[in-house]
N, C-alpha and C positions, 0 to 999 in steps of 0.2 A: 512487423510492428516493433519487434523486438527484439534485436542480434547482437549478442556477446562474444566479443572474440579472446582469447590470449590475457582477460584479466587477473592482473593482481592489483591486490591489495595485505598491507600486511601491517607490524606495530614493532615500536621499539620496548624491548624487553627493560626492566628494572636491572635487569644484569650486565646490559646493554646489548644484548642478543637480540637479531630481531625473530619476530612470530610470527610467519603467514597466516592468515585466517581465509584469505581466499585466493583460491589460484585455480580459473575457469576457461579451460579451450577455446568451447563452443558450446552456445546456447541461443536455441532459437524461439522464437511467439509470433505465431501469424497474429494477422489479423481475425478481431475476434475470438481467437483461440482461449480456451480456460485451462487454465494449467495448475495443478496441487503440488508445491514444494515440502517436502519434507525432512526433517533433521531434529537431531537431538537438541535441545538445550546448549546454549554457547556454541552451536554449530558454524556459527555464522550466518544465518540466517537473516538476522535484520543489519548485517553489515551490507548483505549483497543487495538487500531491497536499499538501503541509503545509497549506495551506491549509483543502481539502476535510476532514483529518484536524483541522481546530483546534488543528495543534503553531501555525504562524501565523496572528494576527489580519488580517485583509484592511482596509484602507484604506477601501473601501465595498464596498456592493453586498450580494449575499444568496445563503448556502448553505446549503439544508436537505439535512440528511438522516435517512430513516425517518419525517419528518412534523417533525422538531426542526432550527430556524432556527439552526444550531451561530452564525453571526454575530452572533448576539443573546446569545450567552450570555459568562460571564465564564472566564477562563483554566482556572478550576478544575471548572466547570460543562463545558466542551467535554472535559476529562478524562475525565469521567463518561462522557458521550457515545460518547467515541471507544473506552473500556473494553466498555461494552453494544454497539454495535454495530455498531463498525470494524474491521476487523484490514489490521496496515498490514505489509509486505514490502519492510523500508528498504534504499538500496541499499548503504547500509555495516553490514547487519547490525543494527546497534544490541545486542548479545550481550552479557550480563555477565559480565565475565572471571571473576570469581571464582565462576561457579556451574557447573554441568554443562548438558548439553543437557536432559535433564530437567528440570530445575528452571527450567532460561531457559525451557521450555515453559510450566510446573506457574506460573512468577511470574506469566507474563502472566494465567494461568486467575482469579488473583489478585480481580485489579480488575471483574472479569465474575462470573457466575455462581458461582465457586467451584473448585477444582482436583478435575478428574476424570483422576485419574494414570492409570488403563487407556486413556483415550482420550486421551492425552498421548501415551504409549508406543507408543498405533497408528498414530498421525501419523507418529513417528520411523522403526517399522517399514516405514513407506509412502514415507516420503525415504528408506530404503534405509541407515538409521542403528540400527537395532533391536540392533546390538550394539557399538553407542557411547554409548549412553546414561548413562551414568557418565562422558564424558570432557568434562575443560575445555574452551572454546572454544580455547585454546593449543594442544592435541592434539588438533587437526583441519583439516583443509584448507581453501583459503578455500572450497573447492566445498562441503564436508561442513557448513562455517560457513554458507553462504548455506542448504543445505537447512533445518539447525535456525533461520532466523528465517524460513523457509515455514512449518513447522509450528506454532509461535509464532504469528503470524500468522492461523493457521486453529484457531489452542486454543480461542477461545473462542463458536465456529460464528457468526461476524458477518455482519449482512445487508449491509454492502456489505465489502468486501475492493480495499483501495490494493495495488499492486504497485507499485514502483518499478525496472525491469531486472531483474527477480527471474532472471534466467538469463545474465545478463551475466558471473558471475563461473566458471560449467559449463563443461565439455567440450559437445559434439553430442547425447550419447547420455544424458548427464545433464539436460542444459537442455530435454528433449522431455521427460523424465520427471517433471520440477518444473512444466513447464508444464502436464500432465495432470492432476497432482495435484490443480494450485489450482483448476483450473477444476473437473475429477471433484468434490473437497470443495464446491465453489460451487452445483454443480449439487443436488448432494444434501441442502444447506439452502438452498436458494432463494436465496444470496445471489447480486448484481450485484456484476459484475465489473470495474475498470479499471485497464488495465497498461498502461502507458507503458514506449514502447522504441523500438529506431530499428536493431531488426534484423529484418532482410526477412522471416525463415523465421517467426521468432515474430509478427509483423504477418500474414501468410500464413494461418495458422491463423486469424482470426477474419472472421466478416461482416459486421461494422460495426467500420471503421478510421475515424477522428478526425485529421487534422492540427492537432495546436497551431496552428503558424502560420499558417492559418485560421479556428481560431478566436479570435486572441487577436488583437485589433484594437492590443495595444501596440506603438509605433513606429509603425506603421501611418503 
């Protein structure tokens, strides 16, 4: 589902040095597989998932996903991609103010397959939103804000599924129930899983844990 070969990616320093932030051999995700990344803070972390997602172009190297070389493709062409069969759980949300949780749902269904508002609505019900569904992201918590970009997320049943600290922004009792969710939805359309996070209990929960800083031979 998901094969990394030889990438980089890196930055032009203010000194005008440049920075690696990621420089990755080999990295593999079957299908349906769930996989827990972990790293520190500025690790690189939500470099590699923008990366894997086609928001950023990589420097070199090779990322397919679902059999599509998203590296080979052009800015508008990895749109496409990432619309059919990625669903990303950014960790600021990414929510459009002016719409409702609904509809931040119903847009993403947009770019994919088409808007199936019942199974929008179930998603919501299943974040535990089922009677917010009309409200702006303004009038809702950041917790309530993070559940409706899970559901988002999983609108368009994608075969691999980005997390970025999707439970970073939860209580306890909340962030075990987001975490259930994404994976439950995962399980139930075959998609592979990869969440990146650098909290014990959520790394815990999975059988194959990942250290970025193992595998990212940058600085190295």
């Amino acid at each position: 589902m998901l094969e990394i070969e030889n990438l980089r990616k890196g930055y032009v320093a203010p000194d005008g040095g440049r920075t690696d932030v990621i420089a990755i051999d080999s990295f593999r995700l079957g299908a349906g597989e769930q996989v827990a990344l972990e790293g520190a803070s500025g690790s690189g972390k939500t470099t590699l998932l923008h990366l894997i997602a086609g928001v950023l172009q990589a420097d070199a190297g090779r990322i397919v996903v679902n059999g599509t070389e998203i590296t080979a493709l052009g800015e508008a062409q990895r749109d496409l991609v990432r619309a059919r069969d990625i669903g990303y759980v950014f960790q600021t949300f990414n929510l459009l103010q002016g719409y409702t949780a609904l509809e931040n749902v119903e847009l993403g269904m947009m770019f994919g397959p088409g808007i199936d508002a019942a199974f929008a609505r179930g998603l919501l019900e299943r974040v535990g939103l089922g009677n917010r569904t009309g409200y702006l992201p303004r009038q809702l918590s950041v917790g309530q804000q993070q559940r409706v970009a899970v559901a988002r997320a999983l609108a368009n049943r994608p075969k691999l599924v980005l997390a970025d600290e999707p439970t970073g922004n939860l209580d306890h009792r909340q962030a075990g129930e987001a975490l259930a969710l994404i994976r439950e939805v995962c399980r139930e359309n075959g998609a592979a899983l990869l969440l990146v996070s650098h909290a014990r209990d959520v790394l815990a929960a999975f059988g194959r844990v990942e250290s970025l800083a193992t595998l990212n031979r940058a600085g190295a």
